[in-house]
BALOBA-1460 file (C-alpha; in Angstrom, 3 decimals):
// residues 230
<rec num="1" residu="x" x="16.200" y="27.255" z="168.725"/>
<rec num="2" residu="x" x="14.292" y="30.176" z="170.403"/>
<rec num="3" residu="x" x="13.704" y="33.020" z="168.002"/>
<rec num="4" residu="x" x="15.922" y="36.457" z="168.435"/>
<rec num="5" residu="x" x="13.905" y="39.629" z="169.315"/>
<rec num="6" residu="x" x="14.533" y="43.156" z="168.374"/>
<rec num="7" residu="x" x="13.283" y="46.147" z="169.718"/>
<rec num="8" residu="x" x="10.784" y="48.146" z="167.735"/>
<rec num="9" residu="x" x="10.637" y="52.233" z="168.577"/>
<rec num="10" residu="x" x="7.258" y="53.740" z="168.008"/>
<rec num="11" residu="x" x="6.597" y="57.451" z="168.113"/>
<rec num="12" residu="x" x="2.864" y="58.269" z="169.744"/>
<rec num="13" residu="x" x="0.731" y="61.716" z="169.531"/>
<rec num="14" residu="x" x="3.002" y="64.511" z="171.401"/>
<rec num="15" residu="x" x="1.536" y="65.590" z="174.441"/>
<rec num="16" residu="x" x="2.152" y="69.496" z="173.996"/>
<rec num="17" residu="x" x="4.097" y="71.241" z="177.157"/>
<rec num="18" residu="x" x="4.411" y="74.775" z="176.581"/>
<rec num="19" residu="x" x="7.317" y="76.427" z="178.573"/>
<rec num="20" residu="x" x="7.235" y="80.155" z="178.767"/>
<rec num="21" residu="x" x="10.621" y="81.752" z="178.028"/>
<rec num="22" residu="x" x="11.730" y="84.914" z="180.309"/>
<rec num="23" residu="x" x="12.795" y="86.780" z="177.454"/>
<rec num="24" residu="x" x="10.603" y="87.830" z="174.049"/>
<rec num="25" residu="x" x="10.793" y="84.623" z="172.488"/>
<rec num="26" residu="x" x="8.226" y="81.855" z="173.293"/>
<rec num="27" residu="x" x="9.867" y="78.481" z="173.433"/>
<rec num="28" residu="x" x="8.020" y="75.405" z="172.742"/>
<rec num="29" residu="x" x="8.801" y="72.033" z="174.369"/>
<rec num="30" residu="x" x="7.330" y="68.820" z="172.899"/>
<rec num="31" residu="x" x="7.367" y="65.934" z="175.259"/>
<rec num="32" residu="x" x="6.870" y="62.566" z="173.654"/>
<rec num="33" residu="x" x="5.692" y="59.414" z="175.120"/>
<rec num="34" residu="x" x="8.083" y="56.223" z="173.616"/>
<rec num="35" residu="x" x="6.772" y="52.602" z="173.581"/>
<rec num="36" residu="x" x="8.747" y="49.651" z="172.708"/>
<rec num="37" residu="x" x="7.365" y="46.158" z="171.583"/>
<rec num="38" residu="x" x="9.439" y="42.957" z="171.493"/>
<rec num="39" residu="x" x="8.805" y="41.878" z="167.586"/>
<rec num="40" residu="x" x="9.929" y="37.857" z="167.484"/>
<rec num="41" residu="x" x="12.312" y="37.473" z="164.298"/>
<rec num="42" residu="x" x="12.247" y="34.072" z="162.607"/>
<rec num="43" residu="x" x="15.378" y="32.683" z="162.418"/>
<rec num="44" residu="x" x="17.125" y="31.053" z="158.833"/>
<rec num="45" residu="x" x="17.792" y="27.418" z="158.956"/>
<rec num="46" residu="x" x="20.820" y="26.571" z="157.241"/>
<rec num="47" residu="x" x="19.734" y="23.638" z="155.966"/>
<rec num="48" residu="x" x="16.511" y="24.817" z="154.250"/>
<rec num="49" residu="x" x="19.047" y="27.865" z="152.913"/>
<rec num="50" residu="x" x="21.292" y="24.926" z="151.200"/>
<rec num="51" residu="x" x="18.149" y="23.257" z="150.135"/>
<rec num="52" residu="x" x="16.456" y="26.362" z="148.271"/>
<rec num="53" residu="x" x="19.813" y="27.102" z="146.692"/>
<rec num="54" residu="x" x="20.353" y="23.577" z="145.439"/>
<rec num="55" residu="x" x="16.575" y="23.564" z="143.573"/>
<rec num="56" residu="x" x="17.044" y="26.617" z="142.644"/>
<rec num="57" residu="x" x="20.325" y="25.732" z="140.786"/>
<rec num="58" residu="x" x="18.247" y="22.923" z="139.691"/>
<rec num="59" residu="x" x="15.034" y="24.742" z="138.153"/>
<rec num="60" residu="x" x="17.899" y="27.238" z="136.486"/>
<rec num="61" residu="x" x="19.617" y="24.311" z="134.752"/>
<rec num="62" residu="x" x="16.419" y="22.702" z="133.819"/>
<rec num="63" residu="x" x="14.326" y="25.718" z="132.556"/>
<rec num="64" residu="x" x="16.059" y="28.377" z="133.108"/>
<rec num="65" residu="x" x="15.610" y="31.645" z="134.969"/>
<rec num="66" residu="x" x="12.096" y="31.970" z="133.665"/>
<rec num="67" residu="x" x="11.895" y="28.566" z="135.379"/>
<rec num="68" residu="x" x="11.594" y="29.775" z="138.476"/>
<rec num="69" residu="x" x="8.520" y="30.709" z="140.161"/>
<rec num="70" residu="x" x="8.121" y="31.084" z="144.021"/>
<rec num="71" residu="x" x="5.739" y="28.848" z="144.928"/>
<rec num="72" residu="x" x="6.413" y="26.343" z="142.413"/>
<rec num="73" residu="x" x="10.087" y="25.993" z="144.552"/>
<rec num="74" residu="x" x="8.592" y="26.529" z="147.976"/>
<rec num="75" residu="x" x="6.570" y="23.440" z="146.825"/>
<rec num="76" residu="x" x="9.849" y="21.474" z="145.247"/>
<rec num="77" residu="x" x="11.588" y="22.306" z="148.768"/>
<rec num="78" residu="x" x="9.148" y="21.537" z="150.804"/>
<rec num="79" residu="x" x="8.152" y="24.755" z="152.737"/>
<rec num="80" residu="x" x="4.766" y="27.268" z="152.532"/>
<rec num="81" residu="x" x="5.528" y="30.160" z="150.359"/>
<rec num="82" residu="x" x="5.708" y="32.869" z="153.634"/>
<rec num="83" residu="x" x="8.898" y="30.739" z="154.627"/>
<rec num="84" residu="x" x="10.324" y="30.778" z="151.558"/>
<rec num="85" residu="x" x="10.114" y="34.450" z="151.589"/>
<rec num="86" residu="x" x="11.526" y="34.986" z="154.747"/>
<rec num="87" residu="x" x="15.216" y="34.147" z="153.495"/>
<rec num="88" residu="x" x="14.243" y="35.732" z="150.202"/>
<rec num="89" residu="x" x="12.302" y="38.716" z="149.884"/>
<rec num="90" residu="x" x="11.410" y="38.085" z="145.682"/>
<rec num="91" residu="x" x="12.714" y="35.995" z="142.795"/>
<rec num="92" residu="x" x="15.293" y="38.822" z="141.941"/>
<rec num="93" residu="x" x="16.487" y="38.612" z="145.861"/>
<rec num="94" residu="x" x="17.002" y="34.449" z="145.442"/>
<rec num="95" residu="x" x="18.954" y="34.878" z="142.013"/>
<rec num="96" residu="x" x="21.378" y="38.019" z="142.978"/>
<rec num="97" residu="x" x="22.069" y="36.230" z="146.431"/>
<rec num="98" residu="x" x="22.533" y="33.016" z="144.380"/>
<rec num="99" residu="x" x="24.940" y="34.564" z="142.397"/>
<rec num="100" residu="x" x="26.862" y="36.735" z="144.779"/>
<rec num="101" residu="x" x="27.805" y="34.025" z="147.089"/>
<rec num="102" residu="x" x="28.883" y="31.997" z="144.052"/>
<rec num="103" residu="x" x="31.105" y="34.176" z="142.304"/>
<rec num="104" residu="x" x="32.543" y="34.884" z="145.535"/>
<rec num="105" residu="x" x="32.985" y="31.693" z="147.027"/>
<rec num="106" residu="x" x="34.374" y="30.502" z="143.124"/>
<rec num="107" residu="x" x="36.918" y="33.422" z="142.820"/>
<rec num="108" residu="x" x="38.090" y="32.748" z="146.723"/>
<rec num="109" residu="x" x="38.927" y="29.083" z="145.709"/>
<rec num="110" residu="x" x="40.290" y="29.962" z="142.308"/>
<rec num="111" residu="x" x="43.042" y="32.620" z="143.882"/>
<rec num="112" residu="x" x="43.746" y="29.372" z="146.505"/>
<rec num="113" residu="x" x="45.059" y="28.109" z="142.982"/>
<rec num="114" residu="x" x="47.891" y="30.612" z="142.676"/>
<rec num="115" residu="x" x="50.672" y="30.429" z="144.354"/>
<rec num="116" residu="x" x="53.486" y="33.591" z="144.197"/>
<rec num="117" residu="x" x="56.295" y="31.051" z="143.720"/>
<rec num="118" residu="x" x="54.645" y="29.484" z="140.413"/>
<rec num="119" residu="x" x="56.319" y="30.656" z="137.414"/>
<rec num="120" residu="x" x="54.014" y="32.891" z="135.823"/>
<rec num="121" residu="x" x="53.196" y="30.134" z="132.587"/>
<rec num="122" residu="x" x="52.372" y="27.887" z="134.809"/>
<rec num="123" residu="x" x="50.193" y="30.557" z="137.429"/>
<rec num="124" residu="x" x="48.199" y="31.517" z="134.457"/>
<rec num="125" residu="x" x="47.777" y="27.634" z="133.858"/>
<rec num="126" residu="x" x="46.328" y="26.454" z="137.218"/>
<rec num="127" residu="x" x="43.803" y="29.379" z="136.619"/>
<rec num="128" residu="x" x="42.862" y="27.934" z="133.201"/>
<rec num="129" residu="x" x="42.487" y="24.536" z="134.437"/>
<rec num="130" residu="x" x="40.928" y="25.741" z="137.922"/>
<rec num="131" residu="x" x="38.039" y="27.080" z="135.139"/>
<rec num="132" residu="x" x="37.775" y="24.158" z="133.346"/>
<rec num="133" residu="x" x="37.274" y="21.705" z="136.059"/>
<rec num="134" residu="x" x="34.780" y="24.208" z="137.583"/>
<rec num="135" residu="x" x="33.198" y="24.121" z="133.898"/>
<rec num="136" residu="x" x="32.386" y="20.574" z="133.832"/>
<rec num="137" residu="x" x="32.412" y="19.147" z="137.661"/>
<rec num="138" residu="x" x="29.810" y="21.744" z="138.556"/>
<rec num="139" residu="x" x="27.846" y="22.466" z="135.365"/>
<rec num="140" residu="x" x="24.674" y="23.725" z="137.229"/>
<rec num="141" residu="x" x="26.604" y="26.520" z="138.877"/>
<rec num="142" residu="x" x="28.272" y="27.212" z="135.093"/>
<rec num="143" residu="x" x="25.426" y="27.054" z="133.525"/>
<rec num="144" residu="x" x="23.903" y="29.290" z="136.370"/>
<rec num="145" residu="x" x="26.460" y="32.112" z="135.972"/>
<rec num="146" residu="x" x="26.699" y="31.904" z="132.050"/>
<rec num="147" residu="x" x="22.471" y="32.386" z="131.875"/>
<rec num="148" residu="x" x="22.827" y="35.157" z="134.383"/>
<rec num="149" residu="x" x="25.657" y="37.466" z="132.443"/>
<rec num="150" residu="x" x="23.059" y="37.526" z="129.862"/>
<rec num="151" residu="x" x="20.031" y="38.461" z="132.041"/>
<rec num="152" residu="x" x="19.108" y="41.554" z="133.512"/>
<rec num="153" residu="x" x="19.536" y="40.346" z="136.921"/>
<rec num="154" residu="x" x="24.004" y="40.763" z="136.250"/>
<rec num="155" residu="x" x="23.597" y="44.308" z="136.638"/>
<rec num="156" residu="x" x="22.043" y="44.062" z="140.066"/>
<rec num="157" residu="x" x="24.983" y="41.797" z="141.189"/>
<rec num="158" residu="x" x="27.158" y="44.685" z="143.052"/>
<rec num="159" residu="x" x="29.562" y="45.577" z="141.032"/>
<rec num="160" residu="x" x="32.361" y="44.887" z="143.721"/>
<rec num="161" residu="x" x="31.689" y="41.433" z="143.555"/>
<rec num="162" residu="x" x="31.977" y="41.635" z="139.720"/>
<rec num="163" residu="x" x="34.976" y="43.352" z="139.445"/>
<rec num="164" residu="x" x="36.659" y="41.459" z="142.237"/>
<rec num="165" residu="x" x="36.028" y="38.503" z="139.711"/>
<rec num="166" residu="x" x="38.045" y="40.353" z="136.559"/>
<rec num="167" residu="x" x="40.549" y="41.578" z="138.824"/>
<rec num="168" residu="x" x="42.518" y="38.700" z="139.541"/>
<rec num="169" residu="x" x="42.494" y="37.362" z="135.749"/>
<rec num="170" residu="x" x="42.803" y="40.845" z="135.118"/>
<rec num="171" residu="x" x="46.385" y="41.833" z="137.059"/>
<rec num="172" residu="x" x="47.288" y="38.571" z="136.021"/>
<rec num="173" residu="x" x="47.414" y="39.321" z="132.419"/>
<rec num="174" residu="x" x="48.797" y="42.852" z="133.467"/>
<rec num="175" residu="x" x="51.522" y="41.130" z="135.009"/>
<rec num="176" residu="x" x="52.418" y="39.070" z="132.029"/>
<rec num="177" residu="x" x="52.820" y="41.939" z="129.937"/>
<rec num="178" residu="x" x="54.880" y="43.529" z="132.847"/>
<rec num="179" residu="x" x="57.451" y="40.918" z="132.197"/>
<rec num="180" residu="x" x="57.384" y="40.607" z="128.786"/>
<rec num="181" residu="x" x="55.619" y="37.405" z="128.575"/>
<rec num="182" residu="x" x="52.015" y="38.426" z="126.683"/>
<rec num="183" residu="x" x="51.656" y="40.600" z="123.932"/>
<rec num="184" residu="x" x="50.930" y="44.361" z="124.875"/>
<rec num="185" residu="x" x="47.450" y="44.399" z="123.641"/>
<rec num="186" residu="x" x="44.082" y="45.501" z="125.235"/>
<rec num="187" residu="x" x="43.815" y="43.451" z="127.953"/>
<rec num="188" residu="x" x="40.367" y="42.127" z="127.480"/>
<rec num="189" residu="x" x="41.502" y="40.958" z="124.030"/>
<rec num="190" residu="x" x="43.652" y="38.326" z="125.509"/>
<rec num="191" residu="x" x="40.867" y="37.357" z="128.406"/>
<rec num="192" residu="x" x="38.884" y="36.953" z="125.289"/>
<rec num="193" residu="x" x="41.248" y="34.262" z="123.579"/>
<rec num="194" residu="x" x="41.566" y="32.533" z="126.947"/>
<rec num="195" residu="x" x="38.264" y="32.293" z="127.342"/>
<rec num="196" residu="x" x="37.147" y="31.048" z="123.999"/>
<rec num="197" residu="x" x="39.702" y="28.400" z="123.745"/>
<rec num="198" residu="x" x="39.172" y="27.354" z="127.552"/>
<rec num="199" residu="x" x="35.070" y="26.691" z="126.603"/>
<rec num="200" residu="x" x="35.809" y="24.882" z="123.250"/>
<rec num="201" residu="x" x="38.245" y="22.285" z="125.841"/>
<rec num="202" residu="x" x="35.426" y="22.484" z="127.916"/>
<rec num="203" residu="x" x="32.676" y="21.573" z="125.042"/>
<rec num="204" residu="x" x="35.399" y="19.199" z="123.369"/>
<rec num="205" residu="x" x="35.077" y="17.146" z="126.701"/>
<rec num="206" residu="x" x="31.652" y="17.201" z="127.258"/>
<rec num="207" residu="x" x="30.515" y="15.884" z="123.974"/>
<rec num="208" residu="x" x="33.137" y="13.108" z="124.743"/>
<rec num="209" residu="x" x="35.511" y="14.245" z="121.504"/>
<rec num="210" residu="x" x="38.253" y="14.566" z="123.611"/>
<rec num="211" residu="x" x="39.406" y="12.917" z="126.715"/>
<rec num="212" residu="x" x="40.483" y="14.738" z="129.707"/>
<rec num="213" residu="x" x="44.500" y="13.971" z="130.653"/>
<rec num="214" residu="x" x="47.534" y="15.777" z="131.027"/>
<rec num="215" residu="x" x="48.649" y="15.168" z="127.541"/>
<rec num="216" residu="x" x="45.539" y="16.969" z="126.026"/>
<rec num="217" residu="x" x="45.130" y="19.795" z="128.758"/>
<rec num="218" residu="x" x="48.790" y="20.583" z="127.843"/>
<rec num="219" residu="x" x="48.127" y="20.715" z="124.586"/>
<rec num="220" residu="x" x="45.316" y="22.964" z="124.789"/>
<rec num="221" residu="x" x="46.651" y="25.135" z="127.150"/>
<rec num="222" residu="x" x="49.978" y="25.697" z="124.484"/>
<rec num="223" residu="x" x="47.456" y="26.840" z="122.080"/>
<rec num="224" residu="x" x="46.427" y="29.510" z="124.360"/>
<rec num="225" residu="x" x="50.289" y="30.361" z="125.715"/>
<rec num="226" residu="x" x="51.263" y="30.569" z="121.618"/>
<rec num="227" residu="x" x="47.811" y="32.739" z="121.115"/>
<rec num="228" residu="x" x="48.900" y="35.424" z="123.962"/>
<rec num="229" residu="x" x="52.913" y="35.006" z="124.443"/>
<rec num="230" residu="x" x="55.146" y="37.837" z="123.438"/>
């Protein structure tokens, strides 16, 4: 594919043109001579995108975000270290764009979950479950997101992107209480109780002391409902 060009606007010395007003005042007219140059922009290949997130995710999982270092990947994905940098401009750049698209692309398919004509039990189920399948069918992209609330680099996610996250769980919950159906307490009590019984399933599973099936996701899931209900 041909590269895209872009016009670049430089500004050379003024060439000074004095015009003499008719009146007291002495204008001043400063002509300016304009050159453009065609700059060639290299274009992003979406497949060595895919392939820098996927180490990435990798390195994070295996070592962490201290892990990664920018040549070391460049290396792992098989590209020189300038081409690397083109679709990231630093290691904060890779992880905040890492973790953008994933939260947003994860919240998208999460809302997909919900349905308006689900009772609301089982609405705040399917988001439950949606987490816990997430949990431990993609643990690189869990384990990803859990490292990076505790890192510095959260607070340069934009926070639209974090709050459009909370919000859903968030008006859920505010909904429940609407109706009657959750206790009226602070609402990021309950998200707390959901969330801690929703990673001991998920750890339960993982360390193979529990299988997953219906019969034990429901009875998880009524441990939550009798921890929150009304």
């Amino acid at each position: 594919m041909e590269p895209w060009y872009v016009l670049r606007l430089t500004l050379a010395p003024p060439i000074f043109n004095p015009i003499n007003g008719t009146d007291k005042n002495h204008i001043n007219e400063y002509l300016f001579d304009f050159k453009l140059y065609l700059c060639p922009v290299r274009v992003k290949d979406e497949t060595k995108q895919l392939a820098i997130v996927e180490n990435t995710l990798d390195v994070v999982f295996e070592r962490g975000f201290a892990g990664i270092k920018m040549a070391d990947l460049a290396n792992r994905v098989g590209l020189s270290v300038s081409t690397l940098y083109v679709y990231y401009r630093n290691k904060e750049d890779l992880i905040v764009s890492i973790a953008t698209e994933l939260i947003e692309r994860e919240t998208t398919r999460s809302e997909q979950e919900i349905t308006e004509d689900l009772p609301y039990k089982l609405k705040l189920k399917m988001l439950w479950l949606f987490w816990i399948n997430f949990s431990i069918n993609h643990k690189r992209e869990m384990s990803f997101l859990e490292q990076l609330k505790k890192s510095p680099y959260y607070e340069k996610v934009p926070l639209s992107v974090k709050e459009t996250k909370s919000k859903m769980a968030m008006n859920l919950i505010e909904l429940g209480k609407l109706e009657g159906l959750l206790k009226n307490v602070d609402n990021n009590i309950i998200m707390g109780i959901i969330a801690a019984l929703m990673g001991e399933t998920v750890k339960l599973i993982m360390d193979g002391k529990m299988e997953l099936n219906q019969k034990n996701i429901d009875l998880m899931f009524s441990m939550v409902w009798d921890a929150i209900k009304s």
